[in-house]
N, C-alpha and C positions, 0 to 999 in steps of 0.2 A: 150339459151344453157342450157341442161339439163349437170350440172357437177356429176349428183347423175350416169344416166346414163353410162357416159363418165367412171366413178371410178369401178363402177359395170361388167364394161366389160371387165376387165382384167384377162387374165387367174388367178386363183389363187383368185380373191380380194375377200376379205368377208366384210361384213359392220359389225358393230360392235359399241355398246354404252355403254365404260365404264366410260364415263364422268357424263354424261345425258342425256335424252331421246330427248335432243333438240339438241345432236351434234352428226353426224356421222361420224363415223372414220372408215377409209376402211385401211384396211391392206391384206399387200402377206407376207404367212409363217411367220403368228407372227406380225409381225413388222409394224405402221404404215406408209403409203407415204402418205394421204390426211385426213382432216379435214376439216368439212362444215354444214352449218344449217340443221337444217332439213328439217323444213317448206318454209324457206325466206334463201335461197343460195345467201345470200349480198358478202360472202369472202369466201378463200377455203387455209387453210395452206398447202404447199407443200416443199418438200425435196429438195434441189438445193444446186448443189457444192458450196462449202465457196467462190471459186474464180470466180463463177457466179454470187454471191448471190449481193455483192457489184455493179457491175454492174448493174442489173437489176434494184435494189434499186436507183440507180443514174439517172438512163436513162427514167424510167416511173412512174410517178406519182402516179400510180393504185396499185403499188409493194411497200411494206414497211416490213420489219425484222417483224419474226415470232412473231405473235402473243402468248404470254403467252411459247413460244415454244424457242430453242437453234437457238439466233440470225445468230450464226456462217453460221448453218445449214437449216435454214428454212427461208421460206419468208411466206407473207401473200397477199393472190392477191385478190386485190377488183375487184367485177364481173359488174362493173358497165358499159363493152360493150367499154371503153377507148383504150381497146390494138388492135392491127393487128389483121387480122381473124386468127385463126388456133392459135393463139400465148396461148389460157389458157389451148387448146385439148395437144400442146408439152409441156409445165412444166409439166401438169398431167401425160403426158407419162414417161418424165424425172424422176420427184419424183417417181414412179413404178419403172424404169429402176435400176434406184440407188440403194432400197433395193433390188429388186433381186440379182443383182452382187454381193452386198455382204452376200446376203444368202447360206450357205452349199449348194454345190451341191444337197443333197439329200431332201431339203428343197423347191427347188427350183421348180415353177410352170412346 
């Protein structure tokens, strides 16, 4: 699963490294929803409601609170092929979904 692809295809996303050149951070209007390797796509931080976030964390092994990032807010999903099909293509969508909604109208892809 190409998750670079997956990020890249959202109206709006732009890739971006203001960490370093070994982590890419794709954001819509500003704001980021994913974070991921460059080279070796092992995990990918994503945006997930507070009252998902515990769930998920509970439920699958592969989902653990955001790495370096706002536990409330963020998970960290290892790509290591563990979850349902389709299951890493929806939180990616998800965390996109999220900051748009709450982006300005005029902000907005």
């Amino acid at each position: 699963m190409d998750v670079h692809a997956i990020c890249a295809g959202f109206v709006g996303a732009t890739l971006t490294f203001p960490f370093s050149e070994e982590t890419a951070v794709y954001k819509v209007g500003g704001k980021i929803f994913a974070l991921t390797g460059v080279d070796r796509a092992t995990s990918i931080n994503l945006k997930a409601e507070p009252q998902d976030v515990t769930g998920l964390v509970e439920t699958y092994p592969a989902i653990e609170r955001g790495y370096h990032m706002n536990k409330k807010h963020w998970i960290t999903v290892q790509l290591d092929g563990s979850l349902p099909d389709g299951m890493v293509e929806e939180l990616i969508e998800d965390s996109y979904d999220l900051i748009v909604d709450k982006l300005p109208a005029r902000d907005r892809p």
